[in-house]
C-alpha positions as CSV (number, residue, x, y, z in Angstrom):
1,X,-32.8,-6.2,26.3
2,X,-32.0,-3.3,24.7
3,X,-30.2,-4.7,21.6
4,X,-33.5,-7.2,21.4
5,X,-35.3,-4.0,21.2
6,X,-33.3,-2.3,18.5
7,X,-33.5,-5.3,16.6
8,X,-37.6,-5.8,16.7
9,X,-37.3,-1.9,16.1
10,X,-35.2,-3.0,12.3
11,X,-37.6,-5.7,11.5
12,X,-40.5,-4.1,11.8
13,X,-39.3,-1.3,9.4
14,X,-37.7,-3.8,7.1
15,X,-41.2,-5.0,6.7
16,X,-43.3,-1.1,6.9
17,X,-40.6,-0.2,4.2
18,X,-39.9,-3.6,2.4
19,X,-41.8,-2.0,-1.0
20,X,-39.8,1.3,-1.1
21,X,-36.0,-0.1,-0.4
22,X,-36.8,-2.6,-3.3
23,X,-37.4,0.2,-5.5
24,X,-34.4,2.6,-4.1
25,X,-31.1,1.9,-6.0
26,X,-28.2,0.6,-3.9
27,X,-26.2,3.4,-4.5
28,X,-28.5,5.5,-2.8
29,X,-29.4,3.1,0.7
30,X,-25.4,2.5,0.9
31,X,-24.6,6.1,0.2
32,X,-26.9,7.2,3.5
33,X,-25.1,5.3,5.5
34,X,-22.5,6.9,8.0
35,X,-19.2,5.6,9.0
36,X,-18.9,2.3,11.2
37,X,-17.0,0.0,12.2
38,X,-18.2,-2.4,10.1
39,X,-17.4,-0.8,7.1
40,X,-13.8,-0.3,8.5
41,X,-13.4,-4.3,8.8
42,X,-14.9,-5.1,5.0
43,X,-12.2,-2.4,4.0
44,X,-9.7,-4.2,6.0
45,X,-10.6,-7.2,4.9
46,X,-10.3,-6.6,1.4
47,X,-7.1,-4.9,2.3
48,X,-5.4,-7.8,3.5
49,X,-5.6,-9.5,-0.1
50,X,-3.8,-6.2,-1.0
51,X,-1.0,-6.5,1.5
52,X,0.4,-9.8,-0.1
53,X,0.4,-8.0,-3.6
54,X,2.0,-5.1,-1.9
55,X,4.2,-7.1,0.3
56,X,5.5,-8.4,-3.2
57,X,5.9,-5.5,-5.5
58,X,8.2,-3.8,-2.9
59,X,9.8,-7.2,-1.6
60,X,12.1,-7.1,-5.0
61,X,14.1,-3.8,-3.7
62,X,14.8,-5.1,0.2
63,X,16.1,-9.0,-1.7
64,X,17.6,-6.9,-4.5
65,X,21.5,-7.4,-3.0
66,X,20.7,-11.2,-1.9
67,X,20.0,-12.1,-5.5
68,X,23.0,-9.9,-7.0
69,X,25.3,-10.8,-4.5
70,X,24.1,-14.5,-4.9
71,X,25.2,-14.3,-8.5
72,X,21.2,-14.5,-10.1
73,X,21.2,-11.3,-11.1
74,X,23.6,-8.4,-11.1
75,X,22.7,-4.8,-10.8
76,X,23.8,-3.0,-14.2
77,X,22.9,-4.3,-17.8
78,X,24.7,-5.1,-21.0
79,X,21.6,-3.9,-22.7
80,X,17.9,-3.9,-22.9
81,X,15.8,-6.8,-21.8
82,X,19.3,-8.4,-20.7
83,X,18.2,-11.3,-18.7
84,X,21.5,-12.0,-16.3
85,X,20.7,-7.8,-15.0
86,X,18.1,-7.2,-12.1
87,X,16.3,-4.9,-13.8
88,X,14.7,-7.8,-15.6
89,X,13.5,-9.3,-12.6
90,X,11.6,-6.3,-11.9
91,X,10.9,-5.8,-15.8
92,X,9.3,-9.7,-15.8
93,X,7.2,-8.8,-12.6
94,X,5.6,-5.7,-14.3
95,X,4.8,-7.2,-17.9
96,X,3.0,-10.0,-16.1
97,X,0.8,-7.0,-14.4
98,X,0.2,-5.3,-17.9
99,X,-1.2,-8.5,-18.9
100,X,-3.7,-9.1,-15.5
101,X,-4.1,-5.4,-15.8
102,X,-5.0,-5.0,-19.9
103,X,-6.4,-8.4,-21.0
104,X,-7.9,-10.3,-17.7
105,X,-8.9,-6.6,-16.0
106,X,-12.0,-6.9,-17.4
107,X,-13.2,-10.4,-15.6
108,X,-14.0,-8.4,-12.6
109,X,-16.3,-6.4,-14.7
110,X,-17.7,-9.8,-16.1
111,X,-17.6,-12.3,-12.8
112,X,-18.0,-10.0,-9.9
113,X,-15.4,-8.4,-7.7
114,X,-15.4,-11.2,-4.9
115,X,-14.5,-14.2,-7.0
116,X,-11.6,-12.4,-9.2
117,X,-10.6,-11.4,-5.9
118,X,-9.9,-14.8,-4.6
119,X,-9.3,-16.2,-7.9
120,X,-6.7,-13.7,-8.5
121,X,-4.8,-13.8,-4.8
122,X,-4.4,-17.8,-5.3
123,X,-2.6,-17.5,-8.7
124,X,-0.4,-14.8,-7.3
125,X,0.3,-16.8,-4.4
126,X,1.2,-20.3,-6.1
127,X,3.3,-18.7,-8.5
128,X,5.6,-16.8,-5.9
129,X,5.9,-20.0,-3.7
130,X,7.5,-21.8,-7.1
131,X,9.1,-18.7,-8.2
132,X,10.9,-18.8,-4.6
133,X,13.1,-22.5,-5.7
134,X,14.0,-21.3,-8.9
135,X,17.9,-21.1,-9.9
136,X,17.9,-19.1,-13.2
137,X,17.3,-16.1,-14.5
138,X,15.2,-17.1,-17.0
139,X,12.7,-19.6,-14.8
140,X,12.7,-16.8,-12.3
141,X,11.4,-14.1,-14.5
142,X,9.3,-16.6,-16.0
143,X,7.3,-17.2,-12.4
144,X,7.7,-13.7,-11.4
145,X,5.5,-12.8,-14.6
146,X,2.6,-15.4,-13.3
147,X,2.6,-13.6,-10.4
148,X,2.9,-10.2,-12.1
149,X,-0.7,-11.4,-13.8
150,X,-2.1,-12.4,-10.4
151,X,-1.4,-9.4,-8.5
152,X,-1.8,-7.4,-11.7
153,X,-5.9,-8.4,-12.0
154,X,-5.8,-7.9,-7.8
155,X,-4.6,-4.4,-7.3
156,X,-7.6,-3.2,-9.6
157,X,-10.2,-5.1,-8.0
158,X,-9.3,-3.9,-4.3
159,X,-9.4,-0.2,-5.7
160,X,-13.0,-1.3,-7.0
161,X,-14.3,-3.2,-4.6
162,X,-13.6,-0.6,-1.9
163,X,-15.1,2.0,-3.8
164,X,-18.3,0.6,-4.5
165,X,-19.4,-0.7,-1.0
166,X,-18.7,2.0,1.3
167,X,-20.4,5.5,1.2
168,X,-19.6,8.4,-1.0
169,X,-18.9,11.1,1.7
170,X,-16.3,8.4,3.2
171,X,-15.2,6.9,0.2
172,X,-11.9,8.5,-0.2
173,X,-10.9,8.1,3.7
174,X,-12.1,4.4,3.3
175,X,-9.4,3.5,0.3
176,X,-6.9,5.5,2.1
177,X,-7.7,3.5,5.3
178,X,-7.1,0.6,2.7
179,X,-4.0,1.4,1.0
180,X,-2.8,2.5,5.4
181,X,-3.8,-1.7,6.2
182,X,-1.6,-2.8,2.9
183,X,1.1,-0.5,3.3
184,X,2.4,-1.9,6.9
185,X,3.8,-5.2,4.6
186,X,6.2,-2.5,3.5
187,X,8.5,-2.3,6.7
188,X,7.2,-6.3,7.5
189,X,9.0,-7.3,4.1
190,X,12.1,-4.6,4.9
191,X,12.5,-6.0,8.2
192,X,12.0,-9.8,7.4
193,X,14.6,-9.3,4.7
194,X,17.2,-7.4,6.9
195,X,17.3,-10.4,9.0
196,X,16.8,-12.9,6.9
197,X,19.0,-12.0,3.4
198,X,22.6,-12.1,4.7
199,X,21.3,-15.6,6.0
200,X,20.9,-19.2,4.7
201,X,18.5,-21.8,6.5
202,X,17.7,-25.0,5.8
203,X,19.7,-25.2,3.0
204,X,17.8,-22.1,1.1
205,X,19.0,-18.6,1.0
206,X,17.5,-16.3,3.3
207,X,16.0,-14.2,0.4
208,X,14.3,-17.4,-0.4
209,X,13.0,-18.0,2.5
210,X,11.3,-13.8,2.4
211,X,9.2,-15.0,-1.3
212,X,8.1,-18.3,0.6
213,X,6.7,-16.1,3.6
214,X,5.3,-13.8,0.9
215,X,3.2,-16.6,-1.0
216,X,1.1,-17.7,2.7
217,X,-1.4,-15.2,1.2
218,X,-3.0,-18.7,-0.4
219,X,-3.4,-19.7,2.9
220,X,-5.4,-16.6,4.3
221,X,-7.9,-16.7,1.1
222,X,-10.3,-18.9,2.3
223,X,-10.4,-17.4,5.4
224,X,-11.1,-13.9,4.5
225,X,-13.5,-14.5,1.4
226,X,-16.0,-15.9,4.1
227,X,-18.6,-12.8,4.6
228,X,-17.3,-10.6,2.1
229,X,-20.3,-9.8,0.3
230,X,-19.9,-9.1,-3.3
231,X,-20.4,-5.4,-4.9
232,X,-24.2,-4.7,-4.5
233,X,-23.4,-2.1,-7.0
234,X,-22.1,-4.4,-9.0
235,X,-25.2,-6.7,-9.0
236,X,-27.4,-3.8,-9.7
237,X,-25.5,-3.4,-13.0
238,X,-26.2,-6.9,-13.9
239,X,-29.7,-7.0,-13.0
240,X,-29.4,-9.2,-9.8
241,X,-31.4,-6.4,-7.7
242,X,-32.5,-9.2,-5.4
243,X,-29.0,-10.2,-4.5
244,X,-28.0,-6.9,-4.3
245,X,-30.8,-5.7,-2.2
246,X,-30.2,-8.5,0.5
247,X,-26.5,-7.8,0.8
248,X,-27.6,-4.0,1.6
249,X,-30.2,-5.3,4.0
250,X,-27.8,-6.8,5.5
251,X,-25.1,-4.0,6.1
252,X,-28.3,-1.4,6.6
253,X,-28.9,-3.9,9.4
254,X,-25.7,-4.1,11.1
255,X,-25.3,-0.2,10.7
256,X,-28.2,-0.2,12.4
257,X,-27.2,-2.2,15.5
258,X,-24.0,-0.9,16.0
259,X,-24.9,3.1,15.5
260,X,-28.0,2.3,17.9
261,X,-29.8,4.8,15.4
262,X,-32.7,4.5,12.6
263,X,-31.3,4.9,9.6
264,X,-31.2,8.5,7.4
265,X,-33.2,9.2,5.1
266,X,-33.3,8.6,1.3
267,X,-31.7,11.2,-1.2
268,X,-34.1,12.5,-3.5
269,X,-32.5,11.0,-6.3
270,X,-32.9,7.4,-4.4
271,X,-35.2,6.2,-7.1
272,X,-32.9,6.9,-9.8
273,X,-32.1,3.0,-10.3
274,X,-29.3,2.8,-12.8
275,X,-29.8,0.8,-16.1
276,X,-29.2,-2.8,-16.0
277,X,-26.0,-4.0,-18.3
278,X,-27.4,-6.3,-20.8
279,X,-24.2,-6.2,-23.8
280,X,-20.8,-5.9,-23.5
281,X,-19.4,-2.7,-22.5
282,X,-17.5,-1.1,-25.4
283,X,-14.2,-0.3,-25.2
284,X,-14.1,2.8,-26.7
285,X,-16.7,4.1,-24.1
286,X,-13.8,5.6,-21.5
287,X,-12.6,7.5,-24.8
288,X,-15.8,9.4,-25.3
289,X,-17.8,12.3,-23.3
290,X,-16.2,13.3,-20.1
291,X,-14.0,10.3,-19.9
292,X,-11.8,11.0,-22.9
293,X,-9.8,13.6,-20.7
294,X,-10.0,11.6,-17.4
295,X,-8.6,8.9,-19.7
296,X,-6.4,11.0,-21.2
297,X,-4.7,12.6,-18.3
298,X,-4.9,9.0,-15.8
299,X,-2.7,7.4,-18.4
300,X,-0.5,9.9,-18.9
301,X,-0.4,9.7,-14.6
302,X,0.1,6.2,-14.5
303,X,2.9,6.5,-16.8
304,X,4.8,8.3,-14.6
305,X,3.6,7.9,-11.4
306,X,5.9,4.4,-11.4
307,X,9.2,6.8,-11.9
308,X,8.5,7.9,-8.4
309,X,6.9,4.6,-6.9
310,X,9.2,1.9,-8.1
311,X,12.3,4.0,-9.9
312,X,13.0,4.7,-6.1
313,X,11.0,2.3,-4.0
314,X,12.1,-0.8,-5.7
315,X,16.2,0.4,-6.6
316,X,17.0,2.0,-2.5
317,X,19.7,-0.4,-1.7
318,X,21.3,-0.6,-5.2
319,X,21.1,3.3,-5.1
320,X,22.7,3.4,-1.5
321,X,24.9,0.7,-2.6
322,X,26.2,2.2,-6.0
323,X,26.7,5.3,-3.2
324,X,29.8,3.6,-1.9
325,X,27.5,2.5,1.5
326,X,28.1,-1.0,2.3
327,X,25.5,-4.1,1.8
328,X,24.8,-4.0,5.8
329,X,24.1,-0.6,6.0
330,X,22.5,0.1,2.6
331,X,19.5,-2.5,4.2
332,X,19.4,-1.0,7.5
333,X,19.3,2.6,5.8
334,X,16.4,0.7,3.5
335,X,15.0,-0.7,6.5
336,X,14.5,2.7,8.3
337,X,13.2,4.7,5.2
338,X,10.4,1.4,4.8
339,X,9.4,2.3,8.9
340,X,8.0,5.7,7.4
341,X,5.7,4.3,5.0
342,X,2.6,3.8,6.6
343,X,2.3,8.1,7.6
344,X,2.1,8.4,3.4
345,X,-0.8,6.9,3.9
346,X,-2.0,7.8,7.5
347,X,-1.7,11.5,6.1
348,X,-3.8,10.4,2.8
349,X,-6.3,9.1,5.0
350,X,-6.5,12.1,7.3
351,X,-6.6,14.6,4.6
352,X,-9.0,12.4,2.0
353,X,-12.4,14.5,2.3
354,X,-10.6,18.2,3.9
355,X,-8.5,18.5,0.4
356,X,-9.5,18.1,-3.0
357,X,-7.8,14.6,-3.6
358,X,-6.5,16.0,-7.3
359,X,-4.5,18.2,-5.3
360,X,-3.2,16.1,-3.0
361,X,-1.8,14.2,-5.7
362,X,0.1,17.5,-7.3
363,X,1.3,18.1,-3.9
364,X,2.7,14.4,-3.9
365,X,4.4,15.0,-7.0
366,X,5.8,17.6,-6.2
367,X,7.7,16.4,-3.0
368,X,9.2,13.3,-4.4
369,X,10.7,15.8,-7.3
370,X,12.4,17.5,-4.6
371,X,13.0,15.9,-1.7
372,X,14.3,12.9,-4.4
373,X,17.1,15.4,-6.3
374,X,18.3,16.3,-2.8
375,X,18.3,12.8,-1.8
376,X,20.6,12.0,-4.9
377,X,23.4,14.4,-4.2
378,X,23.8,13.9,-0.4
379,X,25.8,11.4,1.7
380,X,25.5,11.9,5.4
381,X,23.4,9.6,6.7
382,X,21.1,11.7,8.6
383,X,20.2,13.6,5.4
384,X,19.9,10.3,3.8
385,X,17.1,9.1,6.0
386,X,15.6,12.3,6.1
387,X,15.7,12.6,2.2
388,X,14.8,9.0,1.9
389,X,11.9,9.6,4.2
390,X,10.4,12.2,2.5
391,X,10.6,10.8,-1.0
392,X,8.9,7.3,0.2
393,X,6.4,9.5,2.6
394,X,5.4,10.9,-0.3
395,X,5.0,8.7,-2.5
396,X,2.4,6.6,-0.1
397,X,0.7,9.3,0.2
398,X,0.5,9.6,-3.6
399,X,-0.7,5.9,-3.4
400,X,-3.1,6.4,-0.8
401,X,-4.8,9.2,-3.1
402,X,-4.4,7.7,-6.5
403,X,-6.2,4.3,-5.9
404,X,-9.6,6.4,-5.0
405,X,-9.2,8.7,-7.4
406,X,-9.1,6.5,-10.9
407,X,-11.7,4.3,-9.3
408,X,-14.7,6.8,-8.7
409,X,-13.4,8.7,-12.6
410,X,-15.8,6.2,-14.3
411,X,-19.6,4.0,-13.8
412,X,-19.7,0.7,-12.6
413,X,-20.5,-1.2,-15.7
414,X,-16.6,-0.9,-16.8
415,X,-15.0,0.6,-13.7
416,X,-12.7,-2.3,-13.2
417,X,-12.2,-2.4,-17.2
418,X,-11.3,1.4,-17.6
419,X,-9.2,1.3,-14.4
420,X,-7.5,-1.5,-15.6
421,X,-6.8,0.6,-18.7
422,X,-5.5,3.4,-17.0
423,X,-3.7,2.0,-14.9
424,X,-2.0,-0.3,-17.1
425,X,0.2,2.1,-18.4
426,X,1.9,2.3,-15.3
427,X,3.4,-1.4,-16.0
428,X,3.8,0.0,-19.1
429,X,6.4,2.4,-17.8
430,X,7.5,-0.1,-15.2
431,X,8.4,-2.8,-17.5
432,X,11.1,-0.3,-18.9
433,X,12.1,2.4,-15.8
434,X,14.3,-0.6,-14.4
435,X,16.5,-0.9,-17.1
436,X,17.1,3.4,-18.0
437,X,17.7,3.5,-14.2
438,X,20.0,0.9,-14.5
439,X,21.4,2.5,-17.7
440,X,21.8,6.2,-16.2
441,X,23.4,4.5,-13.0
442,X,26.1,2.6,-14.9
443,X,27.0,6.0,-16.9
444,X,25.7,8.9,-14.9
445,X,25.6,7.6,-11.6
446,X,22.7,8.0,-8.5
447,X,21.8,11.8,-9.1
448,X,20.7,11.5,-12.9
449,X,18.3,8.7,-11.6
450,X,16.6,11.2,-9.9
451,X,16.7,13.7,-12.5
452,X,14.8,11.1,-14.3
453,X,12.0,10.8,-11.6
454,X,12.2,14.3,-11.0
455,X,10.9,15.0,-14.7
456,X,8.2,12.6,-14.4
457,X,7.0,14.2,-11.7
458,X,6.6,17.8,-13.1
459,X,4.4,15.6,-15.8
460,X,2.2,14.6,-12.9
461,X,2.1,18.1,-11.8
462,X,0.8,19.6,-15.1
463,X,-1.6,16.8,-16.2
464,X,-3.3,16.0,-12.9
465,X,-3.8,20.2,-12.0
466,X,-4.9,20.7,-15.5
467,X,-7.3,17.9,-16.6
468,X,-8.5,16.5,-13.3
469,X,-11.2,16.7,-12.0
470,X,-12.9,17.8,-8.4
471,X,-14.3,14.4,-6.6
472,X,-14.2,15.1,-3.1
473,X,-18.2,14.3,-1.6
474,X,-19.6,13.9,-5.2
475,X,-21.7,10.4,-5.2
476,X,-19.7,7.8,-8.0
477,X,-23.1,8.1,-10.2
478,X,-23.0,11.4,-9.9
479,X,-19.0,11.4,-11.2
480,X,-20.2,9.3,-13.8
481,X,-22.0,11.3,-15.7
């Protein structure tokens, strides 16, 4: 009876208020709203499309010694771009996500963040589950760089579409809470390969059989595209204020019931309805205004950010390898180190609206420099985990911070676009990082690698604390001007 009543109690002040909500922007109604359960399963949701791409980038480091030791790949390289070295497994992967990133980022901008969301996870998926029979180098690299694109055009539009359907004083715990969901493929993929890579079943390696598990994500899509509901935001841009007035009537609605509250009021400002997006969006917009130093400083962070991220994420059991530590214990050491992934960003999502988020990220920075030139130069294993630990803690949380932080940097008419820019640059670094760590391990061995991140990391340091802006609590209209 009571849930009857709270719902005749909605209707009736959908219909007393029907005139003023169509006049309110979005942004304002969805930015009222308080933290729910509902908004947590959209963002998980969305998150599970992540957790394939995720579940992918990282899966390359834990199949890394099946491939070399199955005679694909091997883990130095006669030179740059030399196809028989495992660097350019990593190096096809990454300039397939330059591509999805640079020239197809801007579909989500153009067709809506829910169908490039599916469209994107199915080419991703398709191309892994070919890439998985492949017996070359070269056709390898080819299908990895499909998927590259796939996941590429993905990783942008989860950062977007997150940003722009939950509220602004929860945005940033919201998008860590998202990057928490994708990051527990991390020790799935670890542990999956641990058991599975020394193997051989049915005929097919048990690496293999770890990129065949990794490309069900095809099979999920249909299942969690039904009741997304696309970026009201989004449709507000384009004009569609209909459409995007009944998707927030519906999540005001379900807010509504499950809070057991009437909603809170309008901002002043809730009349303020942004301008509809009736050309294409220039280009050369993000490098005017206040986004010439955002895009300044979020290139230069991408850049390096993938020294930390991948230089280390994606090279752990060659590193521990190269160490002297043998192919069964370099994966168990790799599997451990993976289990501490997820408090990265568990301690992103605790600390997303107490710190200043730019901050955080120095912080991040920071750590891995550290904790990663200690990490080189020791070989107990306790220190070893410990070291390991840190480095990959940090990173996550670096994730976990980064993702909001480019997203709300720009407006909605070429969010997905500019992040895509941005962001693009760290596939740009990635493309290369594989084959100068291969290079320094070959001559200099495992502690110049990490000189290398190291040095990227003080980069972080001085861009982010010197041209970033403060973003914690600040509506994205608000950031965008």
């Amino acid at each position: 009876m009571y849930m009857d009543k709270v719902e005749n109690d909605i209707a009736g002040s959908t219909r007393a208020n029907a005139s003023t909500r169509a006049r309110a922007s979005v942004s304002a109604r969805l930015d009222r709203l308080p933290p729910t359960r509902y908004f947590r399963g959209l963002v998980a949701r969305i998150a599970i499309g992540g957790w394939f791409e995720f579940y992918e980038m990282f899966m390359a480091a834990y199949i890394s010694l099946g491939l070399i030791h199955g005679g694909l790949y091997r883990a130095t390289t006669a030179g740059l771009f030399d196809v028989r070295g495992f660097a350019s497994f990593l190096a096809s992967f990454f300039a397939g996500m330059f591509v999805g990133t640079v020239a197809l980022g801007g579909f989500t901008d153009r067709f809506g963040r829910r169908a490039v969301f599916t469209g994107a996870m199915l080419i991703y998926s398709l191309a892994t589950f070919v890439a998985a029979f492949q017996n070359s180098p070269v056709a390898m690299d080819l299908w990895r760089f499909f998927a590259g694109i796939g996941i590429g055009v993905q990783l942008i539009t989860v950062d977007t579409y997150v940003s722009e359907l939950t509220p602004h004083h929860a945005r940033g715990r919201y998008s860590a809470f998202s990057i928490l969901v994708i990051l527990t493929s991390v020790p799935v993929v670890a542990v999956l390969s641990f058991l599975l890579v020394p193997l051989t079943f049915a005929g097919l390696e048990g690496w293999r059989w770890v990129m065949i598990i990794g490309s069900a994500g095809a099979i999920l899509i249909w299942f969690m595209r039904r009741g997304l509901p696309e970026s009201p935001r989004w449709l507000e841009s384009k004009g569609r204020t209909d459409e995007a007035s009944a998707i927030v009537d519906e999540i005001e609605r379900r807010v509504t019931i499950e809070t057991r509250a009437p909603l809170p009021p309008l901002a002043a400002n809730a009349y303020d309805v942004p301008p509809i997006e009736t050309g294409k969006v220039s280009f050369g917009e993000m490098w005017k205004g206040p986004y010439l130093s955002r895009t300044l400083m979020l290139s230069v962070f991408n850049f390096c950010q993938t020294f930390g991220v991948y230089g280390f994420g994606s090279w752990v059991p060659v590193l521990l390898y190269t160490k002297g530590i043998t192919l069964t214990h370099s994966l168990l050491y790799t599997m451990v180190i993976a289990f501490t992934t997820p408090l990265g960003a568990l301690g992103a999502m605790a600390c997303a609206e107490r710190i200043q988020r730019k901050w955080q990220l120095v912080g991040s920075a920071i750590t891995v420099a550290v904790a990663g030139i200690v990490f080189g130069l020791v070989r107990d294993p306790v220190w070893i985990l410990l070291f390991g630990s840190a480095v990959t803690i940090a990173n996550n949380w670096l994730i976990g911070i980064f993702h909001t932080y480019q997203a709300e940097l720009y407006p909605t008419r070429m969010r997905a676009r500019a992040v895509g820019f941005v962001f693009s640059w760290s596939r740009v670094s990635s493309i290369f990082v594989g084959f100068w760590v291969a290079a320094l391990l070959k001559h200099f061995g495992v502690p110049a690698v990490f000189v290398l991140i190291s040095s990227a990391m003080l980069v972080i340091v001085v861009m982010v604390g010197a041209l970033g802006p403060r973003t914690n609590g600040i509506r994205l209209e608000e950031l965008s001007q």
